[in-house]
C-alpha positions as CSV (number, residue, x, y, z in Angstrom):
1,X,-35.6,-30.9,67.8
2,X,-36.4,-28.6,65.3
3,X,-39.4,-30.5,63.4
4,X,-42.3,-30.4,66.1
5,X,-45.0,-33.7,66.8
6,X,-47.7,-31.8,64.9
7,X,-45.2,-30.7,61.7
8,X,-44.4,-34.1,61.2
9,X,-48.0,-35.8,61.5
10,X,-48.7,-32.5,58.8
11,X,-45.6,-33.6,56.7
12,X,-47.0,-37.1,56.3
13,X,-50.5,-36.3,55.7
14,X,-49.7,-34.3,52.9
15,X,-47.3,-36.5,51.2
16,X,-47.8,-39.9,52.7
17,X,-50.7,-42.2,52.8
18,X,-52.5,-40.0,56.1
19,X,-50.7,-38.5,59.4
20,X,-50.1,-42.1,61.4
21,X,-48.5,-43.4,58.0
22,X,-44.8,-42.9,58.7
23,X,-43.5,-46.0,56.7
24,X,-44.3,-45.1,53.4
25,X,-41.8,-44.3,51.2
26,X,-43.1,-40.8,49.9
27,X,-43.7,-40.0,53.8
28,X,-39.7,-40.3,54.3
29,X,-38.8,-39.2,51.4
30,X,-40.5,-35.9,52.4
31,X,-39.0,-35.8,56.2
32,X,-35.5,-36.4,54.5
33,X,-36.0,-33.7,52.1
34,X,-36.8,-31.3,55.4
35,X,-34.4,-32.4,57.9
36,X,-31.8,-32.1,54.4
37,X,-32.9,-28.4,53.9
38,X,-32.3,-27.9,57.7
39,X,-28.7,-29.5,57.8
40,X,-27.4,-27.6,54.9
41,X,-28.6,-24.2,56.7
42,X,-26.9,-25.0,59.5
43,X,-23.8,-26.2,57.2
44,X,-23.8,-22.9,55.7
45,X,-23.1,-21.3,59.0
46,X,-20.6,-23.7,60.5
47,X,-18.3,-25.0,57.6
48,X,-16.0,-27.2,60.3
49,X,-18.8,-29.6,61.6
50,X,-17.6,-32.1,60.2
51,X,-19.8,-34.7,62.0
52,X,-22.6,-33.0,60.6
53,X,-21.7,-33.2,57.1
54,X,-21.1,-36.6,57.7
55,X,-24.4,-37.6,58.9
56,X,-25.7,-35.1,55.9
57,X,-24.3,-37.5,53.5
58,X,-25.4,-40.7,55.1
59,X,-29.4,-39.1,54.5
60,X,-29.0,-37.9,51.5
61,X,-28.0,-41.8,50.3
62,X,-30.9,-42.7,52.0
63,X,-33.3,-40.6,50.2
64,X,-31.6,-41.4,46.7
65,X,-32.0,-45.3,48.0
66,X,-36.0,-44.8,48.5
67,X,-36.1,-42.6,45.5
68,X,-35.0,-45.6,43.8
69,X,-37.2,-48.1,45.1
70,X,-39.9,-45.5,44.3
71,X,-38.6,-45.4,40.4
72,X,-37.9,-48.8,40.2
73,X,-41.8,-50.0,42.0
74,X,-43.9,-47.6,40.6
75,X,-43.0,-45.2,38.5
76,X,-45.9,-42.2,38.7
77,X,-45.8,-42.4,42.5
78,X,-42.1,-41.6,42.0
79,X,-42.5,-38.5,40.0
80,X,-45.8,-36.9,41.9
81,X,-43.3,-37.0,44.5
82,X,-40.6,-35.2,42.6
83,X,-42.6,-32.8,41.4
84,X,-44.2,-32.4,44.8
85,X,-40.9,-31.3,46.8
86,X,-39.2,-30.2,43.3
87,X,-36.3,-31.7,43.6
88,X,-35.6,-32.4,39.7
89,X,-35.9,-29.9,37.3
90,X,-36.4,-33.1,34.3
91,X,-39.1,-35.6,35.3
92,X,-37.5,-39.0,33.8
């Protein structure tokens, strides 16, 4: 796999709750937002796999679903993590 033991436990410390953490909702918000980048590299390359564009899809739902919990919960935890990854250019 492309995301190594060490990356991820790194990738959680820094936006989850601390390395073991991997159920919080910032944590995964931050390994979709990676293995997202990744996909659409590789999508960029190989137009036709449509399998992969398919499961691309699928996670990007499943970020904008705990991006909603996150806005709908608690509302400052929602945008440190937006402005953390930057994926908005307007904080709501």
């Amino acid at each position: 796999m492309y995301l190594s033991k060490e990356a991820k436990i790194e990738l959680f410390a820094t936006h989850g709750k601390g390395g073991t953490d991997t159920g919080s909702a910032e944590g995964q918000v931050a390994l979709f937002t990676t293995r997202i980048a990744h996909l659409t590299g590789h999508l960029k390359k190989n137009k036709k796999d449509f399998s992969t564009q398919l499961s691309l899809q699928k996670m990007v739902g499943k970020r904008r679903a705990l991006l909603a919990y996150l806005y709908k919960k608690d509302i400052s935890r929602y945008r440190a993590i937006i402005k953390a990854l930057a994926l908005r250019d307007i904080i709501k």
